[in-house]
C-alpha positions as CSV (number, residue, x, y, z in Angstrom):
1,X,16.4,-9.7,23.5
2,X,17.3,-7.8,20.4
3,X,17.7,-8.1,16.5
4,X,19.7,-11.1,14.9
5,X,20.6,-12.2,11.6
6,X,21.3,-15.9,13.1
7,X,18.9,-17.5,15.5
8,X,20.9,-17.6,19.4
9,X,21.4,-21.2,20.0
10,X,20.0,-21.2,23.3
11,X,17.0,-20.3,21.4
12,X,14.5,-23.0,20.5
13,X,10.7,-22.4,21.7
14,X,9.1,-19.0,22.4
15,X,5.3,-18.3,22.8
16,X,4.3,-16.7,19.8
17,X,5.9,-16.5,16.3
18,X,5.3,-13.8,14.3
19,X,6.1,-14.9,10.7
20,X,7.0,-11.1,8.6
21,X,8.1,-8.1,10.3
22,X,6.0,-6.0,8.3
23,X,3.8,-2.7,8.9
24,X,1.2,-5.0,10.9
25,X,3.5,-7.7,12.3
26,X,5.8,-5.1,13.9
27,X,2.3,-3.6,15.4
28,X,1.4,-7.1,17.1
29,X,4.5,-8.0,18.4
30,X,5.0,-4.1,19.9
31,X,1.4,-4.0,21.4
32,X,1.8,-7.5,23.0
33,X,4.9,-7.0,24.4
34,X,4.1,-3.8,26.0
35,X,1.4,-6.0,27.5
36,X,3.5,-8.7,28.7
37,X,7.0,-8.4,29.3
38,X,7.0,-11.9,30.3
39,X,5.5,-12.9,27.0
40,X,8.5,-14.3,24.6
41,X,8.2,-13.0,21.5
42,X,9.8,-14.2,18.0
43,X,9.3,-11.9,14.8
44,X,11.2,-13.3,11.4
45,X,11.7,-10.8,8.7
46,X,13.0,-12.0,5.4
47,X,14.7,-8.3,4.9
48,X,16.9,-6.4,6.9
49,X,16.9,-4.2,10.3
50,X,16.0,-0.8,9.1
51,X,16.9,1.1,12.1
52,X,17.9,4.5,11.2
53,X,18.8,3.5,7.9
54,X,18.4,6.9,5.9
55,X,16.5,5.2,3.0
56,X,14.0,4.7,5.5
57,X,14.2,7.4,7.9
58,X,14.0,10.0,5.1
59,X,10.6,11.0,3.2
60,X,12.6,12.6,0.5
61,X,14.1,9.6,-0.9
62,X,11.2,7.2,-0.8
63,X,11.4,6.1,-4.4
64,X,14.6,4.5,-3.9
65,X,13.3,1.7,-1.9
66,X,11.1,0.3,-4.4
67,X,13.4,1.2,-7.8
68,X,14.5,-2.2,-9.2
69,X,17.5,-3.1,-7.8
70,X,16.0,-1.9,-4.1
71,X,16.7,-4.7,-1.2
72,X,13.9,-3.2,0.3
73,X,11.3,-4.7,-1.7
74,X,10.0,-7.9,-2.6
75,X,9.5,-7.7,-6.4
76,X,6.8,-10.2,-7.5
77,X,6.8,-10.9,-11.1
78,X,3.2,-11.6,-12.7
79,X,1.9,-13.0,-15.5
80,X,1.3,-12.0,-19.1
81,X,-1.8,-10.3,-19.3
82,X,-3.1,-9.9,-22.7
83,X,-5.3,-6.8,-21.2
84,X,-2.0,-5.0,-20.3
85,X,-0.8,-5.8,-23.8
86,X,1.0,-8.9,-23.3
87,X,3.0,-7.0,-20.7
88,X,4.2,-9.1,-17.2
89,X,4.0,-6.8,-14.4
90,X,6.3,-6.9,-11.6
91,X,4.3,-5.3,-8.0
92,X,7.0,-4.7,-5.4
93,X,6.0,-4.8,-1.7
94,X,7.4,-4.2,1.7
95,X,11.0,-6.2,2.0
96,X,12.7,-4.8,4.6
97,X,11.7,-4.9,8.7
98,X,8.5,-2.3,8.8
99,X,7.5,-3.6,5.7
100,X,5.4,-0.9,3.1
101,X,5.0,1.2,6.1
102,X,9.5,1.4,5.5
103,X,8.6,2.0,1.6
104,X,5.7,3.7,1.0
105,X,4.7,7.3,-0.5
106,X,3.5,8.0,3.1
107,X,0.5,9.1,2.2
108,X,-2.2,9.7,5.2
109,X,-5.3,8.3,3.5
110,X,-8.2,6.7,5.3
111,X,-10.9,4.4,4.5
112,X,-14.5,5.4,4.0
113,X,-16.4,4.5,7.1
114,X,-18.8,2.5,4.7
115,X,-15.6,0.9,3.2
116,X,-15.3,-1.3,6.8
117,X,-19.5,-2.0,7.3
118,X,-18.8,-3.4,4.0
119,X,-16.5,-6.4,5.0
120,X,-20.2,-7.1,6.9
121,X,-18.0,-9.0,10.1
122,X,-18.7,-8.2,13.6
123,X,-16.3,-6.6,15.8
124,X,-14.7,-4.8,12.8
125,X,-17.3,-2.0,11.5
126,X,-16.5,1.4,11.3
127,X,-17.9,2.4,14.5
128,X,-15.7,-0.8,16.3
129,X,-12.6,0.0,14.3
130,X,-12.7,4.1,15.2
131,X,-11.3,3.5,18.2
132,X,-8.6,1.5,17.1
133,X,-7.6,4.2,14.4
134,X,-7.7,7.1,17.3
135,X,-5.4,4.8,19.1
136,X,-2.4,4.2,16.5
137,X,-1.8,8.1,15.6
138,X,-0.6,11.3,17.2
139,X,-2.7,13.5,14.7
140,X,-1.1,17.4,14.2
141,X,-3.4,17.9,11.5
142,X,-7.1,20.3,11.6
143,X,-10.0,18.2,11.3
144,X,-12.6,17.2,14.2
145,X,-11.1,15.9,17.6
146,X,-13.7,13.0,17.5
147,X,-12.3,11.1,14.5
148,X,-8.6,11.4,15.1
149,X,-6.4,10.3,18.0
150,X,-3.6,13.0,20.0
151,X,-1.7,9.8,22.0
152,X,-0.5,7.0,19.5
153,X,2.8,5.8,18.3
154,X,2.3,7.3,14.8
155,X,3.0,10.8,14.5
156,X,0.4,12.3,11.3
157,X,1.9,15.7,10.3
158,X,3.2,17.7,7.5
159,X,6.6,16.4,8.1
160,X,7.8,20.3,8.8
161,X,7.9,21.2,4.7
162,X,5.6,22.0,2.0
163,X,6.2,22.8,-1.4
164,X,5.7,26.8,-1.7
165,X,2.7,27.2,-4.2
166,X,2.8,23.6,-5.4
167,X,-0.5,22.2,-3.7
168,X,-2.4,25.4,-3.4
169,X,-2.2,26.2,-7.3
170,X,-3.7,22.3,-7.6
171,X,-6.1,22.3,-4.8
172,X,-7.5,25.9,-6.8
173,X,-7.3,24.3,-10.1
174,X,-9.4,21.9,-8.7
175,X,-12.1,23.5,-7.4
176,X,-12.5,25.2,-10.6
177,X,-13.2,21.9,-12.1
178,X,-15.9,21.1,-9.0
179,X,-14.0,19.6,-6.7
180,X,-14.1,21.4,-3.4
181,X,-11.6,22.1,-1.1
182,X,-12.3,19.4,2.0
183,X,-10.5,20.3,5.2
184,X,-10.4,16.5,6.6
185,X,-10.8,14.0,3.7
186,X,-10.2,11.4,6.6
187,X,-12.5,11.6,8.4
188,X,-14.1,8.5,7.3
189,X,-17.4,10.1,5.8
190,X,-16.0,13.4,3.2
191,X,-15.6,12.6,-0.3
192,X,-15.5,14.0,-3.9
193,X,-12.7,16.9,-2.8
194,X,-9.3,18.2,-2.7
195,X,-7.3,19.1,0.2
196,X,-3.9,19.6,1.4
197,X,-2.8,16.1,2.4
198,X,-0.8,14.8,5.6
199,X,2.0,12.1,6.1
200,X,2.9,9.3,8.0
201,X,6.1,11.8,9.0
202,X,6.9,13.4,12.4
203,X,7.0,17.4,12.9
204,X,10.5,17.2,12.8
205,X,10.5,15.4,9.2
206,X,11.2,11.1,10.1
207,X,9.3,8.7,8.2
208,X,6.9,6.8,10.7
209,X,7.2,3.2,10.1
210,X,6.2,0.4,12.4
211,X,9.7,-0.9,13.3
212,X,10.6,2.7,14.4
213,X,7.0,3.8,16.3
214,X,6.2,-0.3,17.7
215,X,9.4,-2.0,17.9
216,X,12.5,-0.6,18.2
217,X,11.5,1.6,21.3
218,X,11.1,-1.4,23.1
219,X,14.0,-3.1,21.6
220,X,15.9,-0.3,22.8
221,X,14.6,0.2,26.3
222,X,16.3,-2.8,27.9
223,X,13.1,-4.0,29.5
224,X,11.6,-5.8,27.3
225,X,14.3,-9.5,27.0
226,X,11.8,-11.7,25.7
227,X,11.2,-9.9,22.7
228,X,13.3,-11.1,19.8
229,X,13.8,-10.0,16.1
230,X,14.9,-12.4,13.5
231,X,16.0,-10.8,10.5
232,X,17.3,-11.8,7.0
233,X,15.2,-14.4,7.5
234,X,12.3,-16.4,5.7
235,X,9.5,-18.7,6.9
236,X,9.2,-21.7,4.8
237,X,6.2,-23.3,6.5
238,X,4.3,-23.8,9.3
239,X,4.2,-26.9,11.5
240,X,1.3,-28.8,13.2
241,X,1.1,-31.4,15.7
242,X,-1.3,-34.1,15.1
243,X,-4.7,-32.2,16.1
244,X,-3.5,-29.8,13.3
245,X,-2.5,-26.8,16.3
246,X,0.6,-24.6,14.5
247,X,3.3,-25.6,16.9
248,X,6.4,-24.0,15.2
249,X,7.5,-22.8,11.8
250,X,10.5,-24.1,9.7
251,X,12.6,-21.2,8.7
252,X,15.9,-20.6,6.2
253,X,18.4,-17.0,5.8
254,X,17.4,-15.0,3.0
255,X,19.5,-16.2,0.4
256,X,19.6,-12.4,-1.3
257,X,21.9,-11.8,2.0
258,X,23.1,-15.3,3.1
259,X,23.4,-17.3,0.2
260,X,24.7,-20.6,2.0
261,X,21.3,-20.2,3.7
262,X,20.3,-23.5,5.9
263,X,16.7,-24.5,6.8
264,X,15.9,-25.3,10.5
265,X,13.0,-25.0,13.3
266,X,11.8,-23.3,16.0
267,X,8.3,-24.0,18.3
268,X,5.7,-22.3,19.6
269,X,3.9,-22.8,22.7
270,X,1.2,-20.9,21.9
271,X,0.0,-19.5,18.7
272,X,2.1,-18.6,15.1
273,X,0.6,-15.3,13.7
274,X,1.1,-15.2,9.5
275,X,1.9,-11.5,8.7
276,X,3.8,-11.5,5.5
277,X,1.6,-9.5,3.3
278,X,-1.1,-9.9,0.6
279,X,1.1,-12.0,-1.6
280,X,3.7,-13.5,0.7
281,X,0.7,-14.9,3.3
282,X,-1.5,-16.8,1.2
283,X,2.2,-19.0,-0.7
284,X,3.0,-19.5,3.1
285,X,-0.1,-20.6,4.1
286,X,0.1,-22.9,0.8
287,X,3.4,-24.5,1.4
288,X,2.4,-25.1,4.8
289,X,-0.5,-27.4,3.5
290,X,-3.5,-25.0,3.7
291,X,-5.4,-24.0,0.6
292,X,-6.7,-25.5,-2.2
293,X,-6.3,-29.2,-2.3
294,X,-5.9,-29.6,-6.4
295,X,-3.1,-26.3,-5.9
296,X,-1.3,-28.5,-3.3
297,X,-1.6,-31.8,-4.8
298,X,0.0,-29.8,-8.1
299,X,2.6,-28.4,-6.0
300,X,3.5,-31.9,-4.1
301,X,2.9,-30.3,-0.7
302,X,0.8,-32.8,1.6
303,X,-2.8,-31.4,2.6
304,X,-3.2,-30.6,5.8
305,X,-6.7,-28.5,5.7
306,X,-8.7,-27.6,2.8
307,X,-9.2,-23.9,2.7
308,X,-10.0,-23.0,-1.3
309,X,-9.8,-19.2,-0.5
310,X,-6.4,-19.2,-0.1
311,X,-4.6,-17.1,-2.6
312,X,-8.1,-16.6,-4.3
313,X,-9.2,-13.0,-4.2
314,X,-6.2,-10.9,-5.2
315,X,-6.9,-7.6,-5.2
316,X,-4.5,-3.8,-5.8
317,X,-5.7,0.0,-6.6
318,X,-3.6,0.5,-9.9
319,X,-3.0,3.4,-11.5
320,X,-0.9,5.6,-13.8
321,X,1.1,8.6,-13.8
322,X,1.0,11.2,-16.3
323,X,3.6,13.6,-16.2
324,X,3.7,17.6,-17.2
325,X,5.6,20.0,-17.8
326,X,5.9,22.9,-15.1
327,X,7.4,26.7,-14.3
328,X,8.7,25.2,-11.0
329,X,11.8,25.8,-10.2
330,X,14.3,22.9,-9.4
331,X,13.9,23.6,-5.5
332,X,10.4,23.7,-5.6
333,X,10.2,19.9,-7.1
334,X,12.2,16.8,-5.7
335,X,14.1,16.2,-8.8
336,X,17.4,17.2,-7.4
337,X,17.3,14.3,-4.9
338,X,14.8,12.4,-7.9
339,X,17.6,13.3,-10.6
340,X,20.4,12.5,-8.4
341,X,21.7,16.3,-8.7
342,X,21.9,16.4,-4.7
343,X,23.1,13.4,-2.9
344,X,20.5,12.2,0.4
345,X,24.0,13.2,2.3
346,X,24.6,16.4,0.9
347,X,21.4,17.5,1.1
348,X,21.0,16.7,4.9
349,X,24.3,18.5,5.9
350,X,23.2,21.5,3.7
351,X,19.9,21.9,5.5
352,X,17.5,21.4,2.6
353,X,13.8,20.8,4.0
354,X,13.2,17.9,0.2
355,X,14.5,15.3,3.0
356,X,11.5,15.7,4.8
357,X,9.1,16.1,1.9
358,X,7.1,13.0,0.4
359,X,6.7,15.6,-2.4
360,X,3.0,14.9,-2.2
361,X,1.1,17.7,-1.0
362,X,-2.5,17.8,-2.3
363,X,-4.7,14.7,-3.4
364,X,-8.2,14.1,-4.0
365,X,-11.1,11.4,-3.6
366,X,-13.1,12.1,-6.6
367,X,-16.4,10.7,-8.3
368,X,-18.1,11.7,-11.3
369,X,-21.4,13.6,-11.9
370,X,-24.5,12.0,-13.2
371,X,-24.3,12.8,-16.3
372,X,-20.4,11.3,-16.6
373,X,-21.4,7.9,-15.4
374,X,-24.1,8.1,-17.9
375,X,-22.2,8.6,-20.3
376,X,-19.9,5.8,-19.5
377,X,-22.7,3.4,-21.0
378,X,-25.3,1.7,-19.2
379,X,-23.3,-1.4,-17.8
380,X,-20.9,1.1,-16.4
381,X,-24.2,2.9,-15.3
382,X,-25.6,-0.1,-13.4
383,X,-22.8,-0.8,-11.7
384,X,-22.8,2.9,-10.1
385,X,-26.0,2.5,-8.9
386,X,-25.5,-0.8,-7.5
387,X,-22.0,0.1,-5.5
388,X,-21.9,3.8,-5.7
389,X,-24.8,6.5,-5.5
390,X,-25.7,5.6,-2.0
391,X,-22.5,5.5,-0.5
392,X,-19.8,8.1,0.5
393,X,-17.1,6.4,-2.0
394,X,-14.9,7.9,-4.7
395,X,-14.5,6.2,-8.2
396,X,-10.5,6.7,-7.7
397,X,-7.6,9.2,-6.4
398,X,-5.8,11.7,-7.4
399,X,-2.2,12.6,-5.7
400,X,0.1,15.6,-7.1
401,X,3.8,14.3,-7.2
402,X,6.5,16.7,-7.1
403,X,8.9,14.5,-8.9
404,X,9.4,12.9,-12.1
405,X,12.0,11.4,-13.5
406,X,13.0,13.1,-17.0
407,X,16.3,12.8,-19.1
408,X,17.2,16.8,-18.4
409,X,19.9,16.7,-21.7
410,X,16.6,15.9,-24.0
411,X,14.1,18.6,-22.0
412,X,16.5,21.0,-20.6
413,X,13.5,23.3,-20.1
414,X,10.9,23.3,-17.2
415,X,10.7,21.1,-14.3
416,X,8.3,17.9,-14.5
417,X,5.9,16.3,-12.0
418,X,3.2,13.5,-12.4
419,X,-0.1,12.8,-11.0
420,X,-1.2,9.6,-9.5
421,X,-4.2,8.2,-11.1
422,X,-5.9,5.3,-9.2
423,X,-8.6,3.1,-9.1
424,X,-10.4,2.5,-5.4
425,X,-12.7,-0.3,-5.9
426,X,-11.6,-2.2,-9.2
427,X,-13.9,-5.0,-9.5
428,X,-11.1,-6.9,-11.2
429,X,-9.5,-9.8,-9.8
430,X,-6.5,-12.1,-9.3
431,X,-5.1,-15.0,-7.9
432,X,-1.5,-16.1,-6.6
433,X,-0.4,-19.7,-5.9
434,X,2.6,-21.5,-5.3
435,X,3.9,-23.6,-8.1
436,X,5.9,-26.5,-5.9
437,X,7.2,-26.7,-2.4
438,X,10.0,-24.6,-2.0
439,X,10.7,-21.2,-1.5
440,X,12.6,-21.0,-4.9
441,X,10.0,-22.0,-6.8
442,X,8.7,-18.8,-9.2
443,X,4.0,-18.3,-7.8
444,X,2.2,-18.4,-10.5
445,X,0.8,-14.7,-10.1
446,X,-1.9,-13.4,-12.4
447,X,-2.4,-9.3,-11.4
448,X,-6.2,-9.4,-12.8
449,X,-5.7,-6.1,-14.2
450,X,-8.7,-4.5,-16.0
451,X,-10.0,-7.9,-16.8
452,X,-13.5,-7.7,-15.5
453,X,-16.6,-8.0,-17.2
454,X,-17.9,-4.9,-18.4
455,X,-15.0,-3.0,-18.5
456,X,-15.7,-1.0,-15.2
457,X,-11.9,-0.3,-14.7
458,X,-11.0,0.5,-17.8
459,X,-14.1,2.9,-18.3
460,X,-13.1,4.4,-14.7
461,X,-9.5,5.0,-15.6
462,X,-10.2,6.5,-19.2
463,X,-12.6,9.1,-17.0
464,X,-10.1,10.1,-14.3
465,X,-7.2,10.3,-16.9
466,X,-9.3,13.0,-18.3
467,X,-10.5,14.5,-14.9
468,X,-6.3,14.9,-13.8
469,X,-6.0,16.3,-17.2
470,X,-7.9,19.0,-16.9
471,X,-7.3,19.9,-13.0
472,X,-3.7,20.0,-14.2
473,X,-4.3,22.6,-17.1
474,X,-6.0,24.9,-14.8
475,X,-3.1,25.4,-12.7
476,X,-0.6,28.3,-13.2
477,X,2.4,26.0,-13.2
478,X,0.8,24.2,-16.4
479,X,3.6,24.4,-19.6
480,X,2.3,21.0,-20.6
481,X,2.9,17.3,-21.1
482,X,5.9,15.5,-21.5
483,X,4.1,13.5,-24.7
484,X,5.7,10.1,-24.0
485,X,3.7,10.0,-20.4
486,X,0.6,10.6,-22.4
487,X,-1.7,8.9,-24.7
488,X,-0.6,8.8,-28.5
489,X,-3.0,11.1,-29.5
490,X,-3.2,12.7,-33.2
491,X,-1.0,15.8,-33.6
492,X,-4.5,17.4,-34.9
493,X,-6.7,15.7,-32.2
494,X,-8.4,18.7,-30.0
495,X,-6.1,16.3,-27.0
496,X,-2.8,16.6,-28.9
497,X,0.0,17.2,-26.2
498,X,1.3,20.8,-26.2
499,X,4.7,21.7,-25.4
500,X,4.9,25.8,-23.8
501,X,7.6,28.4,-23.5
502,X,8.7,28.7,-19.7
503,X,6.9,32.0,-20.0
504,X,4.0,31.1,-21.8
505,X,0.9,30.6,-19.4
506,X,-2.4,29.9,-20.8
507,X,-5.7,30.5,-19.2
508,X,-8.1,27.6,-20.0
509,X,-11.3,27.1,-19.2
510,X,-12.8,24.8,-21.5
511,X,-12.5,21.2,-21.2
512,X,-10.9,18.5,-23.5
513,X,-13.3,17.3,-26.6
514,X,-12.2,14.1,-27.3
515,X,-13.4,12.1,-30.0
516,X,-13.9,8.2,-30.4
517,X,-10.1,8.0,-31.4
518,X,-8.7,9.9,-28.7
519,X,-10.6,7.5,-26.1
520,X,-8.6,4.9,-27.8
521,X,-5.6,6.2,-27.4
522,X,-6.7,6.6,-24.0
523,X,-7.3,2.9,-23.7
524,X,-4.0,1.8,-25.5
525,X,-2.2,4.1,-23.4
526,X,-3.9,2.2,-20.3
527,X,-3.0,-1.1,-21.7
528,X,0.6,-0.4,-21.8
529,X,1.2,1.7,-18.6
530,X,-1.5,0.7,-16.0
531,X,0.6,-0.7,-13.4
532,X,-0.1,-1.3,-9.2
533,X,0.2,1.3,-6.7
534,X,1.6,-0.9,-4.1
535,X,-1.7,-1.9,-2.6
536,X,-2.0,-5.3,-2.6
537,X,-4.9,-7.2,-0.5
538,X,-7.5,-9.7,-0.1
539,X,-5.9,-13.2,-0.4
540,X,-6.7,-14.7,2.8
541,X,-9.9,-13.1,3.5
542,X,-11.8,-12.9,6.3
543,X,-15.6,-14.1,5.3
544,X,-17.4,-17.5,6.0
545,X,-15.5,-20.6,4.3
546,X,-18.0,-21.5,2.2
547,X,-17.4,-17.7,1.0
548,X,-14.0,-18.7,0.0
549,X,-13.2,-17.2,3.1
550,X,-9.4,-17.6,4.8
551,X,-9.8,-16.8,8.7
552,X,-12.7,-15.7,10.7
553,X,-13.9,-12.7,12.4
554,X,-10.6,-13.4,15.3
555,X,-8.3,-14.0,12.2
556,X,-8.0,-17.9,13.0
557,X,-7.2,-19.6,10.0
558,X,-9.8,-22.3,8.7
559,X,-9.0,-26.2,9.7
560,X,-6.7,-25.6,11.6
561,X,-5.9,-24.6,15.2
562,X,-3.3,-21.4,16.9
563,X,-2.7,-19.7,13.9
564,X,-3.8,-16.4,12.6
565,X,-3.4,-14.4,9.7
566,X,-2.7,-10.4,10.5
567,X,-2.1,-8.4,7.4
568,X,-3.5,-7.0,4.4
569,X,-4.6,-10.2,3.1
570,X,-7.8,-10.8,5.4
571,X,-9.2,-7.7,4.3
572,X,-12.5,-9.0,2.3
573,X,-13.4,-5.9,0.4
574,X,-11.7,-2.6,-1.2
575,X,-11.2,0.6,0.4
576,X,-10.9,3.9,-1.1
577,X,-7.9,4.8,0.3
578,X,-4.1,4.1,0.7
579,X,-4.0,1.1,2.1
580,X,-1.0,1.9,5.1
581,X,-4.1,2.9,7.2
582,X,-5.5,0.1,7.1
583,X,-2.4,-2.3,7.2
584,X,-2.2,0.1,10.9
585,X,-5.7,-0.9,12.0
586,X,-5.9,-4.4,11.1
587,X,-2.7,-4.7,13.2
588,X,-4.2,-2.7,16.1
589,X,-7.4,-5.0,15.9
590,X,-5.0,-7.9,15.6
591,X,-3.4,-7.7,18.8
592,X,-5.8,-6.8,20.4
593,X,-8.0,-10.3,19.7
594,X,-4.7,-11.9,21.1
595,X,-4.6,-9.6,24.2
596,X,-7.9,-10.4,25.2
597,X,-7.7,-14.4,24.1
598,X,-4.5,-14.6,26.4
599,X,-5.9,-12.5,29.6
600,X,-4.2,-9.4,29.1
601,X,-4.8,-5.8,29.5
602,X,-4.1,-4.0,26.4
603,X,-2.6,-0.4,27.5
């Protein structure tokens, strides 16, 4: 029992492998253990423990973990996409034992109820998954007792600090613009609103990742001997006996911490459960012989069961972040911690509540009116109708950041912020695939960025950069925008940039005009700073086979036999949400298929 970075000798078959220690592998292995102490239990995580590591533990340094140079993230390197201007965009996930639910912004956002009918798979509609989401959280929040859960691992709070001013000024500066204020925006059915948002953070101000709320407690208990943790460690593939039944998984030391890593094997006696994320999952499941025969054959790796879906589907919410100009003052943002001004230490042992703070404390699920999406042109229009006006789903969110990074010897005046602009449901698509056998060998990763059809995305994103825009110059912290976070507009356009004296305020109530050359800026500007928002999903879906489909409704793989996928990557279709939420209910579901497959009473 306990966390290694080396594999105990004497230890050479367990039950169930859990390949990534991620935010729902952590969940599987914690449930089923609590289960079944008796049940021996192997998770391998290619990053490191996080146990009360501060980077972690502490909201107010977040952005740290996924900065380059982070060994908390995996940084996958795409393509060239000429519809991000020849740019090659790197999307960092979850690195580090927890996986994004150690990284993330934190952000409590649910899916749309509608968003789960739509994956159209018994067992997981909205109705089948509410209990599941009940179960995972301790909620401290208002909203109505029937939707949220009081008893779960996952504490949903305020963390203990908000921003004085900062989210009330943009939740009234967006009603002003028609956007109401929505008590509970997770409630699975509210929409098109503002509110005061929540965190995955305790009361008392601790990030709540999975290691910490599923796994360590148990680690820690001294009851629970068969449950093992296997980190600095990566899974190179998957074995199978003869009837194709996963019966172990060959496995190598992270060479980023153990660069004389070796390669060797350990078996399963029952079932080997793939859970290293949307882009990690589906290269496994490829070196392991399971995809695409003409993507193996390319790769030399041997077939062992032809699944075309693998790595298919790539999907990510991507977004940009516009920054302003404010009156805050330097306590009332996070850019002392941001800015390095205040070290993580100092700032803990002089009492200041930042550590606890996410710095986001208002968001918004929008849509636009009818006579926006008419005016987005009538292919933009017919999509709408199709995959909109019926259902409770936003066109994107919006999330107030109280942080941005700005060179303070260049703008010495004002302190700066961004807003997170962010598609829900792109229609875009891409793909990732391994490019030969071994682990060193660079996927061949294209992001699929704004490259559908009819320009849904881009048309979406030009309308919501304008939307933040004007929420933004409604409130009464508004001096204006830092101009190299904006489009290049015209210094005469009616959208030029303004620059404001500290005590210059401006009362506007008239929106933007902009002309056909300011909505190409707009679209340049998109081009060259769209980039992900860490929501990565869809490459091992579950849907029928013939539906380029991965694993079916009980997350077995296709063609083969005792193993499962549990992450991000069998999620078939969008949701309009952060995705942590989901990560947190696919893992609940998950273990919960194995609790009932093996005979055991899941408490």
């Amino acid at each position: 029992m306990g966390i290694y970075n080396e594999l105990p000798t004497d230890l050479n078959e367990v039950d169930i492998i859990i390949a990534g220690g991620g935010t729902a592998g952590c969940i599987v292995a914690g449930r089923l253990a609590r289960a079944d102490p008796s049940l021996s239990i192997l998770v391998i995580e290619r990053g490191q423990n996080n146990f009360n590591n501060p980077n972690i533990v502490y909201p107010g340094v977040f952005f740290r973990n996924i900065s380059p140079g982070s060994t908390s993230a995996i940084f996958w390197q795409g393509e060239k996409s000429e519809t991000l201007a020849g740019r090659s965009l790197i999307v960092p996930s979850g690195g580090i034992l927890g996986g994004g639910s150690s990284i993330n912004f934190m952000m409590y956002t649910r899916a749309q109820g509608c968003d789960f009918d739509s994956w159209n798979t018994p067992g997981w509609t909205a109705k089948e998954l509410l209990p599941y989401l009940k179960k995972l959280e301790t909620y401290h929040g208002d909203g109505h007792p029937d939707t949220h859960g009081f008893e779960g691992p996952v504490h949903i709070s305020d963390g203990g600090y908000r921003s004085e001013k900062f989210g009330d000024d943009f939740i009234a500066a967006a009603t002003k613009v028609g956007y109401p204020d929505i008590v509970d925006l997770q409630d699975l059915e509210s929409n098109n609103g503002v509110g005061h948002w929540l965190r995955y953070v305790s009361p008392e101000g601790k990030r709540q990742d999975t290691a910490h709320t599923y796994l360590h407690p148990l680690l820690n208990d001294g009851k629970h001997q068969n449950l093992h943790v296997l980190v600095e460690t990566q899974v190179v593939r998957v074995l199978f006996d003869e009837q194709k039944k996963a019966n172990g998984v060959e496995f190598s030391q992270t060479p980023m911490f153990h660069p004389k890593a070796t390669t060797k094997v350990i078996k399963a006696r029952k079932m080997v459960i793939l859970s290293a994320g949307a882009c990690g999952t589906p290269l496994l499941l490829e070196r392991s012989g399971v995809g695409n025969p003409e993507i193996l054959q390319q790769a030399s790796v041997p077939v062992v069961a032809n699944v075309p879906g693998v790595g298919h589907d790539y999907q990510d919410h991507n977004g940009v972040f516009p920054v302003y100009k404010t009156s805050l003052n330097l306590h009332e943002t996070n850019n002392a911690l941001l800015g390095e001004l205040q070290t993580l230490e100092d700032a803990i042992k002089e009492g200041n509540p930042n550590v606890k703070w996410n710095t986001i404390d208002a968001a918004a699920k929008i849509r636009p009116s009818e006579s926006e999406v008419a005016a987005l042109g009538p292919e933009f229009q017919a999509a709408w109708e199709k995959d909109f006006k019926g259902e409770s789903k936003p066109l994107g969110l919006l999330a107030l950041i109280g942080q941005s990074l700005v060179d303070r010897a260049v703008h010495p005046d004002g302190e700066f912020i961004s807003v997170a602009s962010y598609s829900a449901y792109p229609y875009s698509r891409g793909s990732i695939h391994i490019k030969g056998p071994s682990m060193l060998d660079p996927p061949r990763f294209n992001t699929g960025y704004i490259s559908d059809e009819n320009d849904f995305d881009l048309k979406a994103h030009i309308w919501q950069y304008k939307k933040q825009r004007e929420i933004i110059r409604r409130t009464k912290m508004y001096r204006g925008e830092l101009a190299s976070g904006h489009p290049k507009f015209s210094p005469d356009s009616n959208a030029a940039c303004l620059d404001l004296d500290m005590d210059e305020s401006m009362n506007i109530t008239e929106d933007i005009v902009y002309s056909a050359e300011d909505d190409k800026a707009i679209e340049q500007y998109l081009r060259e700073n769209l980039t992900t928002t860490w929501h990565s999903l869809g490459t091992a879906k579950m849907a029928p086979r013939e539906e380029m489909g991965v694993v079916d409704r009980s997350l077995n793989v296709y063609g083969v036999q005792g193993l499962k996928v549990i992450d991000l990557s069998i999620v078939p279709e969008n949701v309009g949400a952060n995705t942590n939420n989901t990560a947190l209910v696919v893992g609940e579901k998950g273990a919960d298929i194995i609790a009932k497959e093996l005979g055991l009473s899941m408490l």
